[in-house]
N, C-alpha and C positions, 0 to 999 in steps of 0.2 A: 642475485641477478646473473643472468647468463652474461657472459665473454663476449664481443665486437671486435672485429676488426674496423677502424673507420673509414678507411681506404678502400673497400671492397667494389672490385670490380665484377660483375656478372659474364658469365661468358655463354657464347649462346647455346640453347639449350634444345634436347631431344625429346623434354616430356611432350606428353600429347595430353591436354586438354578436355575441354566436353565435347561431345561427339569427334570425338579422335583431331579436333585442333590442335595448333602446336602453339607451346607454352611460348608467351613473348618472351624475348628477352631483354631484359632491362640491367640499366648501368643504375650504379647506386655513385652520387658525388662525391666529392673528398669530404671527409670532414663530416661522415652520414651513417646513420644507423636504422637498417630497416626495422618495421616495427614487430614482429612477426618475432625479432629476437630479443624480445623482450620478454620477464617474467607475467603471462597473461589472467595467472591465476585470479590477481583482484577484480580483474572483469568480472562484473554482474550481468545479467541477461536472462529475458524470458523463458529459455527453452536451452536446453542441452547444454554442453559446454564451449567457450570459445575454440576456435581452429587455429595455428598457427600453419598459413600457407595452402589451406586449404577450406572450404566451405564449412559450415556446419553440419552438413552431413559428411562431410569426411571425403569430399570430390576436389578436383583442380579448382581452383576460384577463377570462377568465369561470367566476362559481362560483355554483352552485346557481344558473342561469340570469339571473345579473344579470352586467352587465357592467359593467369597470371602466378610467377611463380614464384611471387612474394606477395603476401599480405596477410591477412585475420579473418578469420570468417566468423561471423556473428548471430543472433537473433533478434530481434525485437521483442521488447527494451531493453536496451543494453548501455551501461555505460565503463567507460576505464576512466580513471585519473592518472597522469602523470605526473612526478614532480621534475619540475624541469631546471630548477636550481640558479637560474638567469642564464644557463649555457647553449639553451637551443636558439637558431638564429630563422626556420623554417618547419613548417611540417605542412609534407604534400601526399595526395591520394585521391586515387579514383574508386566510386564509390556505386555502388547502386545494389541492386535487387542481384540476385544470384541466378543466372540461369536454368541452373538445376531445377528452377520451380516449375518452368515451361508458362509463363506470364504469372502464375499465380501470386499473392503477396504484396504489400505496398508497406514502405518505409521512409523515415525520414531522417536524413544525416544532420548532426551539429556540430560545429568546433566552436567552443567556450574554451577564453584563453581570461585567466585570474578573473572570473565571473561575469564575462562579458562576453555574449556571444558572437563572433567574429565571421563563422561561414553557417549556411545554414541553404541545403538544397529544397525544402520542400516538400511535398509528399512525392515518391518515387515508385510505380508501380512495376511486378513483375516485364518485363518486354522493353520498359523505356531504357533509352540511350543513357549509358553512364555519366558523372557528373565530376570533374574535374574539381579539387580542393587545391587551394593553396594558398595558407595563413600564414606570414608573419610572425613569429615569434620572440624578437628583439627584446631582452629585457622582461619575459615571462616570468612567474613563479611556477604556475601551474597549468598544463593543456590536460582538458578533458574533451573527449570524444565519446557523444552520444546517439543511441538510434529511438527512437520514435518509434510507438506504432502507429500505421499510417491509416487502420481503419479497417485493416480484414481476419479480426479476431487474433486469435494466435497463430493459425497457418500458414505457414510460404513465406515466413517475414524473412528471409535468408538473408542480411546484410551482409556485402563485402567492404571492408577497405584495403582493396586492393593496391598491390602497390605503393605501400603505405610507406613514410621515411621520415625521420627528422633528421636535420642537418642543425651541427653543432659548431659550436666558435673552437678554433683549435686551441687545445688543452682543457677542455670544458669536463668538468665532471660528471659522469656517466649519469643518464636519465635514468629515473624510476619507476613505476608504477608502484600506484602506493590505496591503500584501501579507500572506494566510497564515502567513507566517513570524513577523510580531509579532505574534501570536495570544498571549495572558497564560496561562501555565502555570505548574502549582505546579515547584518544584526536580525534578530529576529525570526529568521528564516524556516520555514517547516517543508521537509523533503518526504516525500509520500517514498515508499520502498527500501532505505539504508536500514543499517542497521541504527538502531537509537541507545542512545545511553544514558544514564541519570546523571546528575553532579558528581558523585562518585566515580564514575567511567565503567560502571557497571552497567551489562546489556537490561535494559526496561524489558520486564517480563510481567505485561497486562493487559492481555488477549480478552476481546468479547466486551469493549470498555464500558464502565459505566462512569459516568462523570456528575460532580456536584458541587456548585459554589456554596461556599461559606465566604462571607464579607469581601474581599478581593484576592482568596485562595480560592485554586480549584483543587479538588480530588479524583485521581486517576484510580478507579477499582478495574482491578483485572486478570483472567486466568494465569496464573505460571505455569509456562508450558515447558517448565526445565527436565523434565521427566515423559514427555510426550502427552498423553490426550488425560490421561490418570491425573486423579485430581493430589494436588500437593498442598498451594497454597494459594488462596487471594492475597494477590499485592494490593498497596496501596503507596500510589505518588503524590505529589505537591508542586504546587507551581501558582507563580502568579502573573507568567505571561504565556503559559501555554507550548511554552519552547524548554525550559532550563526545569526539569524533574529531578526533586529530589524523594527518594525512596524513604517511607516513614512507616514500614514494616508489612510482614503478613501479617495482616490480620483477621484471617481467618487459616486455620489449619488442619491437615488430616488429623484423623483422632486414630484411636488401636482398635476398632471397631465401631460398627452402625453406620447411618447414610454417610458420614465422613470419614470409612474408614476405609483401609487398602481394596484399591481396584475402584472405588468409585467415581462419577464422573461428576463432576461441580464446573458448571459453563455460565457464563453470561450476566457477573454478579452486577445487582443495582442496588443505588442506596437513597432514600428518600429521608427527609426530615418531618418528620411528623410534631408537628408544631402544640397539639395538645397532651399530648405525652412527654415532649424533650426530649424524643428518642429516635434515632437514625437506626432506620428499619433496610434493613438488606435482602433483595429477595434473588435465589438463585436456580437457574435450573439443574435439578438433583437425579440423576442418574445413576445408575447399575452398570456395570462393563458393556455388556451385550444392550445399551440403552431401553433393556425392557422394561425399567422404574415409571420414568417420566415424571415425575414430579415437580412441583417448588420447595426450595427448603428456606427458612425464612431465620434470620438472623441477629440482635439486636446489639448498640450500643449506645451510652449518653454521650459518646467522643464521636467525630467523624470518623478521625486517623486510627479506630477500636483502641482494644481488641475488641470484635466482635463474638457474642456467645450467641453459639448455636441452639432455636426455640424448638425446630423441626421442620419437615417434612410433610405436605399433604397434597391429594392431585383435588385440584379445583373444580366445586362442582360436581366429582366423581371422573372428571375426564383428564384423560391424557395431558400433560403438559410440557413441552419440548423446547426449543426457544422463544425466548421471552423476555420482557421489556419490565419498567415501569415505568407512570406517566401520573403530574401532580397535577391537577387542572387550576386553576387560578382563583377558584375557589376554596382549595385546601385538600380539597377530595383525591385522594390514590385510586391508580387502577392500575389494574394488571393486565396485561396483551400477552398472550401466552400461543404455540400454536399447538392447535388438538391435531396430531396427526389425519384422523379418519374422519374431520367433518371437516377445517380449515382454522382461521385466526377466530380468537375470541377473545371479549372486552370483557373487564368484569370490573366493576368498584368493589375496592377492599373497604372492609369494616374502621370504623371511625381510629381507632388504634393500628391500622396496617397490617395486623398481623394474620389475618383471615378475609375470607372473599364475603361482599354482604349481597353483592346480588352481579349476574349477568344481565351483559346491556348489549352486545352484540356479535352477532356470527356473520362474519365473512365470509363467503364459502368458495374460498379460494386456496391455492394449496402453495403456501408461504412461510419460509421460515426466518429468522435472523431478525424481528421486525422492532421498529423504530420508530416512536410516536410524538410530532410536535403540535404545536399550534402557534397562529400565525396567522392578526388580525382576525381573528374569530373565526380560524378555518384549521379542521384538525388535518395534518398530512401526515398516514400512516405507511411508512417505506419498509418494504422487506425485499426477501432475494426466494427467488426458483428454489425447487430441490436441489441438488446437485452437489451434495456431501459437500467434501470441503473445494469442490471445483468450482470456478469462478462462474455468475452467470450473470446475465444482465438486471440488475436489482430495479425495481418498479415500486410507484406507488401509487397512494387511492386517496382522494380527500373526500369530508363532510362538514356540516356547519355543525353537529352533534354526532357524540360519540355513539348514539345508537344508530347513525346513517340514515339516510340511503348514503351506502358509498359510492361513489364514483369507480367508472374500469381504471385497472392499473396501467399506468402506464411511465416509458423509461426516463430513469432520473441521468442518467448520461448515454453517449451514442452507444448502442448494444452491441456494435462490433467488438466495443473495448473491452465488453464484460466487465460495466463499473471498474474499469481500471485494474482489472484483475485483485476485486477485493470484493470483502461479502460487510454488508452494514452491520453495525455495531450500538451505535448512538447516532442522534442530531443533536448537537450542543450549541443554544443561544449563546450569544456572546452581546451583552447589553452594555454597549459602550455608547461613550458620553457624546460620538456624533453620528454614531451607526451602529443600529443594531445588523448582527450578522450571523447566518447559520451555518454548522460544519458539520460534515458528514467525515462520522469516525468512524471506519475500517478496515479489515484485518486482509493484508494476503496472504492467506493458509498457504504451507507448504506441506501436505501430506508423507511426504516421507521424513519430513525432519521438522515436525512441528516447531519445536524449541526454536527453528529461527526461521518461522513466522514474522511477515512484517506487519508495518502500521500504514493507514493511507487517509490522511487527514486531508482535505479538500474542502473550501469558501465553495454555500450551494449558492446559487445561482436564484431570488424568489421572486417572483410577479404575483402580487396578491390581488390583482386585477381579473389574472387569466386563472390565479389557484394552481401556478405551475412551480416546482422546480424542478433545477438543472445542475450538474456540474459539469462545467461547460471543458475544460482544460486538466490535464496531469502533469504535474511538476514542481518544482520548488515553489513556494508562494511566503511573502512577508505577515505577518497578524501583528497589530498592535492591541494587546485585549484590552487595554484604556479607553479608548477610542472606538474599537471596534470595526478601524479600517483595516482591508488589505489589499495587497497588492500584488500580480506574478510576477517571477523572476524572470527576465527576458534570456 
């Protein structure tokens, strides 16, 4: 952690500003440390990296034409934690949209002081009048500050907290910034975006999720992405509240050649139980480096947790097959939702055994990838996401009363500015609890330059089986009791 002086007076100053304004000058109180000199690094945030003293794009931090020659310049979403040790006795700032966007952008500020939200402005769009904070901090553990997006995709989200300071009890021992991870949440609690860890305190590496109850365990199948997009290993976790994974191995791994051998690409692994066999059928999309394969490779084990032996490899039908799902219908019957690049999604029932296609049942002809299959009161909701590689895009879906359709138009499963919360679907996973049943939409926020720390964004959908809609209406921490199968958001 960087050095303070806590006495620090400002004296006034010659910077100039945006559009050539002159930097205010501000007094820092006895007993104060701006924020700005702090270690910023465990700031997390949508875009670029935090500013100390200056915007995010690297300008004076400026709001409603004044400039300011202390604060953090940010983006949307972004949060820091602090550990504040019981020593801080304030923390104050002015906050809003950055200038520099020329109106553009909208955000929203919060101060959570030990998981309790304390100040909270609103949505804030580029142009509006700054917003004056000033929390309380008597007796803290922990201040976090976080921003919002406020609704205009990723663009212009430029957050200042300008002028930012906490004021300390004299002799109080130096504030911290300390990682996302020890963010204060109530029991229970599932935070869409941190980093995630198993019981072990090892980072959870299980991208593209497939998930499946046995008795009152679930199973977490999922890409490791410890090595980038190259296929290594399918993980497999455990858990019987959907919060606390424990890691119960790869089980599935590269071999020294063939579809699972160096360079190839294994994405999206699911697992079914096939109930006249005894055998937990895993199907995945099998790829070549240069994705020219396209396949399924299909998998078996009589354990959930495997190891699984690999059966093979075949493209369904003769077509292409890219991201893809599988779906048990409640009849027993498997199918595979696959998508054909050059025609769109396609249904197919697998053969009594799972391990082969017995017949196509329907073509989409729509151009969707990442897709997600439930049902829900005798209504199937099929949800996938745009092209758009591993960039975020607004994920949409299509319902019918049968899997051969008519499907219904797609349309968005949360506001499209947000871009699904900057995640692409993965799963919907029923949750059949004892006073509620409940659906969750599991997926992934790709980060293209450094796959390996890819996040999760697990998110309560939102269903009207009236209207045949759903929704995820909010992004943020949220409660799951899987007993029960209520939840609840963190305020």
């Amino acid at each position: 952690m960087k050095s303070h002086c806590l006495c620090l007076t400002l004296a006034a100053l010659t910077l100039l500003g945006a559009a050539g304004k002159p930097v205010a000058a501000q007094t820092l109180p006895p007993n104060s440390v701006w924020l700005d000199t702090l270690d910023l690094s465990p700031l997390e945030q949508g875009y670029g990296s935090p500013q100390a003293k200056l915007s995010v794009d690297k300008h004076p931090l400026t709001l409603g034409g004044k400039a300011y020659a202390h604060g953090v310049g940010s983006h949307a979403r972004a949060t820091l934690v602090l550990d504040l040790r019981g020593g801080a006795t304030r923390f104050v700032s002015t906050v809003g949209v950055d200038d520099e966007t020329k109106s553009g952008g909208s955000v929203s500020f919060q101060v959570v002081v030990d998981g309790r939200v304390k100040a909270a402005t609103g949505v804030l769009h580029g142009g509006d009048a700054p917003k004056q904070l000033s929390v309380d901090l008597t007796g803290a553990r922990q201040l976090v500050l976080r921003v919002g997006d406020g609704g205009d995709n990723a663009d212009n989200d430029h957050a200042d907290w300008a002028g930012a300071y906490l004021t300390l009890k004299p002799g109080a021992a130096p504030v911290q910034t300390v990682s996302t991870e020890k963010e204060i949440v109530p029991p229970n609690t599932i935070r869409p975006g941190p980093v995630w860890r198993d019981t072990a305190g090892a980072v959870i590496q299980a991208h593209g999720a497939g998930m499946i109850q046995v008795g009152s365990t679930y199973y977490w199948f999922g890409e490791d992405k410890t090595n980038s997009y190259a296929f290594q290993n399918i993980n497999c976790y455990a858990s019987t509240d959907l919060v606390q994974w424990t890691f119960k191995g790869h089980v599935l791994s590269r071999q020294p050649s063939g579809d699972l051998g160096p360079g190839s690409v294994v994405e999206r692994p699911k697992v079914l139980y096939n109930r006249r066999t005894k055998m937990y059928v895993m199907y995945m999309h099998l790829d070549s480096s240069n994705y020219g394969k396209a396949q399924v490779g299909v998998a078996v084990s009589p354990r959930v947790d495997g190891p699984y032996t690999y059966k093979g490899g075949y493209s369904p039908s003769g077509h292409q097959s890219r991201d893809m799902t599988l779906f048990q219908d409640t009849d027993g019957a498997g199918y595979l939702v696959y998508e054909d690049r050059e025609s769109g999604v396609r249904i197919a029932r697998l053969s009594d055994d799972y391990l082969t296609l017995a017949q196509e049942v329907a073509l989409i002809r729509e151009s969707y990838e990442a897709p997600a299959l439930v049902k829900i009161s005798g209504v199937y909701y099929l949800l996938g996401s745009r092209l758009s590689g591993w960039d975020a895009n607004p994920n949409k879906y299509t319902t019918a009363t049968a899997l051969a359709g008519p499907w219904s138009a797609f349309q968005d499963v949360a506001p499209p500015a947000t871009r699904t919360y900057t995640s692409q679907t993965a799963s919907i996973l029923p949750i059949l609890g004892t006073k509620q049943t409940t659906y969750l939409y599991l997926g992934d926020r790709w980060k293209p330059d450094n796959l390996t720390d890819s996040r999760y964004v697990w998110l309560p959908l939102t269903v009207d089986p009236a209207k045949r809609t759903l929704f995820l209406p909010f992004n943020g921490p949220w409660t799951l009791n899987a007993k029960t199968g209520v939840t609840a958001r963190v305020p």
